[in-house]
C-alpha positions in Angstrom: 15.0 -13.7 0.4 12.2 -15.7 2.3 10.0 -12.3 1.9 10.8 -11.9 -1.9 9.4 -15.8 -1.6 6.6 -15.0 0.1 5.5 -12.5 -2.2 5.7 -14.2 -5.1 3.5 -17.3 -3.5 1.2 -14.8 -2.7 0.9 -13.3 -5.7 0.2 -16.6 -7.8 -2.1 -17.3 -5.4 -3.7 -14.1 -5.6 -3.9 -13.7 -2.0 -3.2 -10.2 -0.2 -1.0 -9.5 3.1 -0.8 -6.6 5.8 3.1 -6.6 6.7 4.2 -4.3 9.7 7.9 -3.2 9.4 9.9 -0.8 11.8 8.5 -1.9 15.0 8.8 -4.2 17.5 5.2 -3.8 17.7 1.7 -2.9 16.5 1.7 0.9 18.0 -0.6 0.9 21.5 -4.1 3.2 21.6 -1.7 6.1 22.8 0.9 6.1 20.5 0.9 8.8 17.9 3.0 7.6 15.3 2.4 10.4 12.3 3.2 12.7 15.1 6.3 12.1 16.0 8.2 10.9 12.9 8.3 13.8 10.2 8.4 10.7 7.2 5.8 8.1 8.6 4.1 6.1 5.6 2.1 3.4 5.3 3.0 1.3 2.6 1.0 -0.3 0.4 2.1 -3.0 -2.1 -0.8 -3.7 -4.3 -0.1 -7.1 -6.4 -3.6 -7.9 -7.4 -7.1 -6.4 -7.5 -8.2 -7.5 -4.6 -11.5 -5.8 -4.9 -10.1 -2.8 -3.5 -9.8 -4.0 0.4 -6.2 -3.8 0.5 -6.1 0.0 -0.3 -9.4 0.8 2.5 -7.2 -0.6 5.4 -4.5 1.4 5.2 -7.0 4.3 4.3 -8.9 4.2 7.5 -5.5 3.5 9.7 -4.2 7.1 8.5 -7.5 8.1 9.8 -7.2 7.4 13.2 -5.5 9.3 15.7 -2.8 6.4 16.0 -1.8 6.9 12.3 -3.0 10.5 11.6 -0.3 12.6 10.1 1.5 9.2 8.4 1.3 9.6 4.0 -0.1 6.7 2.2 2.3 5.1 -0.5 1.1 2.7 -3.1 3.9 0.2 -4.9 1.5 -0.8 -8.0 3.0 -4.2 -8.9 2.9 -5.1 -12.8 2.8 -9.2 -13.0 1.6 -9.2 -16.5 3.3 -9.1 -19.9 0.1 -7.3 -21.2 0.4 -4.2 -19.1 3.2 -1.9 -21.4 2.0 1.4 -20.7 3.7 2.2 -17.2 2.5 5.8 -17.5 -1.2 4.7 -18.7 -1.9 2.6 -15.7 -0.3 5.1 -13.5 -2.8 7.4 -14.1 -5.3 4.8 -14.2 -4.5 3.9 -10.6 -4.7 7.9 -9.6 -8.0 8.3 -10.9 -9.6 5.2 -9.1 -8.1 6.6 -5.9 -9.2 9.9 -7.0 -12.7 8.5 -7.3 -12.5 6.9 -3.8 -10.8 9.9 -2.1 -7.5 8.2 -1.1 -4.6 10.8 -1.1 -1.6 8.6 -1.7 1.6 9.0 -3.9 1.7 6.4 -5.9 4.8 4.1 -8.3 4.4 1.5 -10.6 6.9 -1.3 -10.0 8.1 -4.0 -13.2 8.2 -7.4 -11.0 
C-alpha cells in the first residue's frame, strides 16, 4: 500500500511522521475525545531513535484535556538484523519510558 511505502522511505531516511487516523479531522479545543470513546489510543510507531521527540508528542497530547483519558500505545519497529532478543529490547524500551514517566503499553514489531 502507498502507506506501507511511505514508511519504509521514511524509515531509510530516518525521518519521523505524526499520522492522524479515524477522523475526518484534527479534534476542535472542545472536543473530548478520551471521554467519549471507552478505547481511544494514541498510537505510536517508533521506527528510529529519533532522540526521543516522537514519544514526548503524543505524551503531552494525552495530557491535555482534548486527549485526556486516551492510552498511549507504542509499535517498537525492529529494522535491524542485529536486534534478536525481542523480549530484551522490550524491556529495554519499558525502562526508558519508565525513566521518562510515559505510561504506555508497548509491542515490539519484526518489519
Amino acid at each position: 500500500t502507498d502507506l506501507t511505502t511511505s514508511l519504509r522511505y521514511l524509515v531509510e531516511a530516518r525521518k519521523t511522521i505524526l499520522v492522524l487516523k479515524g477522523g475526518q479531522s484534527f479534534p476542535g479545543d472542545l472536543e473530548r475525545v478520551g471521554k467519549h470513546e471507552q478505547n481511544a489510543t494514541i498510537d505510536i510507531w517508533w521506527l528510529c531513535h529519533d532522540g526521543g521527540l516522537l514519544l514526548l508528542l503524543p505524551f503531552l497530547l494525552s495530557r491535555n484535556a482534548t486527549w485526556r483519558g486516551t492510552k498511549l500505545r507504542l509499535f517498537a519497529g525492529i529494522t535491524s538484523p542485529i536486534v534478536n532478543d525481542l523480549d530484551r529490547f522490550k524491556e529495554a524500551i519499558e525502562q526508558h519510558l519508565k525513566k521518562a514517566r510515559i505510561e504506555a503499553e508497548v509491542q515490539v514489531v519484526d518489519l
